[in-house]
C-alpha positions in Angstrom: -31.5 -3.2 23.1 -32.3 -6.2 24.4 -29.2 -9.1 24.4 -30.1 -12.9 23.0 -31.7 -14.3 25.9 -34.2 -11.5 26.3 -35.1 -12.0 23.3 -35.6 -16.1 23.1 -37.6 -15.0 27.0 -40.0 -12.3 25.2 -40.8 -14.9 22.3 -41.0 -17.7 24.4 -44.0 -15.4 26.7 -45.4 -14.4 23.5 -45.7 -18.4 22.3 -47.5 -18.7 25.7 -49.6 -15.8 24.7 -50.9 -17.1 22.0 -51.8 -20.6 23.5 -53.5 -19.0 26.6 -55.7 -16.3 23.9 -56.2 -19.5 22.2 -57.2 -21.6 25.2 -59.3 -18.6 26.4 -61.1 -17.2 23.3 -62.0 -20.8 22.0 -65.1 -20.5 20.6 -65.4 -17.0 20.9 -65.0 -14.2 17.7 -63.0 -12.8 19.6 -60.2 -15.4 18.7 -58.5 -13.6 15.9 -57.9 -10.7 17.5 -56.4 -11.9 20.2 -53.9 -13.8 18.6 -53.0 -10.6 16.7 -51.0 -8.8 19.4 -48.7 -12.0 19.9 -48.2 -12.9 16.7 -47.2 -9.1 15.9 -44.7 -9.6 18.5 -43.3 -12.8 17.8 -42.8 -11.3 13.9 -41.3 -8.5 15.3 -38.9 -10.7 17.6 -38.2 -12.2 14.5 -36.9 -9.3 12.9 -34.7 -8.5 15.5 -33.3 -11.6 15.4 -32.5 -11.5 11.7 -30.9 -7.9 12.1 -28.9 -9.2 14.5 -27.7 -11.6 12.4 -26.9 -9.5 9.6 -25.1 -7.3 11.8 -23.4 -9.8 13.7 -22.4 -11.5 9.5 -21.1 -8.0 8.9 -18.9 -7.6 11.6 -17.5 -11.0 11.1 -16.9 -10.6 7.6 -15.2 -7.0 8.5 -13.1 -8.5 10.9 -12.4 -11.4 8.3 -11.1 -8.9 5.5 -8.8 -7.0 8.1 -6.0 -8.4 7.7 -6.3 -8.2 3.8 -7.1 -4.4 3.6 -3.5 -4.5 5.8 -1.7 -6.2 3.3 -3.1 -4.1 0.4 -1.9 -1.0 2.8 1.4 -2.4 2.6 1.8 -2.9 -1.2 0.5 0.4 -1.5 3.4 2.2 0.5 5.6 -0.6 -0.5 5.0 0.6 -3.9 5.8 4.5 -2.6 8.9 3.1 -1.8 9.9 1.7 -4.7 9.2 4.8 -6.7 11.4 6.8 -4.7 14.3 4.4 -4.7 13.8 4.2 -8.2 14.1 8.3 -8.8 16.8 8.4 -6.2 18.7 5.9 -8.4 17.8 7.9 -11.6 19.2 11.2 -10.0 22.2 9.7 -8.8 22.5 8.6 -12.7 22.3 11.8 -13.7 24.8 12.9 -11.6 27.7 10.3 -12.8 27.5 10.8 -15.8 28.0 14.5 -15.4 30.6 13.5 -13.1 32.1 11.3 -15.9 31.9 14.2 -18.6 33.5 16.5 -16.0 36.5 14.3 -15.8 36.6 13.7 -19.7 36.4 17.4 -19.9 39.2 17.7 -17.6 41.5 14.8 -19.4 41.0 16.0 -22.3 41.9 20.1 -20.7 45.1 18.1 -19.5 46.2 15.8 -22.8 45.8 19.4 -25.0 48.3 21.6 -21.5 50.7 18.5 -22.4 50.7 19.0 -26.0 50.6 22.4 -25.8 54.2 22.4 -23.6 55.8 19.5 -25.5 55.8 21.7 -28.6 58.2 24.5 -26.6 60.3 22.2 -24.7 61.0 20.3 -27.7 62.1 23.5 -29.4 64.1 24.6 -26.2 65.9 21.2 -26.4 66.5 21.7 -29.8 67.9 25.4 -29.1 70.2 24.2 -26.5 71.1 21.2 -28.5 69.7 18.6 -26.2 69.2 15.3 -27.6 65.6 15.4 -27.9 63.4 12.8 -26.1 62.8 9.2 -27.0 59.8 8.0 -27.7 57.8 5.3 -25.8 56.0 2.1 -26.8 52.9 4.4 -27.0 53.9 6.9 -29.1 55.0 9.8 -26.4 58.6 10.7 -25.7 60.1 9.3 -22.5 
């Protein structure tokens, strides 16, 4: 494919064309046709030029909207990210609060062993005629 300047030289010889066919043929019938020929391929020169610069728009504007399609990429994975934080932290939710029903579990396993040897030591203090234990501000024996 011919570059730019090959271009502007092939119109610029077909312009010269068309004067000489028109100096040459004047007066003659012969006149339209050959002006034809040139004329055919100073349209076709023009075409060129035109797809050129609708390719040459397109790039541009490809090359303009770069940088755009790169920020979109990085809201996209930014948004990837987010969603696994987000079940990461919902996991790790989960997971405390069946760590905080184990331990209630195990309080409460302990509070009912403490009760449940109060009861005989009291009676064994009782049988050995301890004074039995006195009770704290909160209700337990000290």
């Amino acid at each position: 494919m011919p570059d730019g300047r090959d271009i502007l030289r092939e119109w610029q010889n077909a312009m010269q064309a068309i004067a000489s066919a028109a100096r040459g043929a004047a007066g003659q019938s012969e006149l339209p046709k050959a002006l034809l020929t040139p004329m055919q391929r100073q349209l076709e020169l023009l075409q060129e030029v035109v797809d050129r610069e609708r390719r040459l728009q397109a790039e541009i504007a490809g090359h303009l909207l770069d940088p755009f399609d790169a920020v979109f990429d990085l809201l996209e994975e930014s948004g990837k990210t987010f969603r696994a934080q987000a079940e990461a932290l919902e996991e790790a939710s989960a997971a405390l609060g069946q760590t905080a029903q184990l331990m209630q579990t195990q309080a409460e396993i302990y509070d009912s062993t403490i009760r449940a040897l109060r009861g005989p030591a009291a009676v064994a203090r009782r049988v050995a005629g301890a004074e039995p234990r006195k009770r704290g501000a909160d209700g337990a024996e000290t």
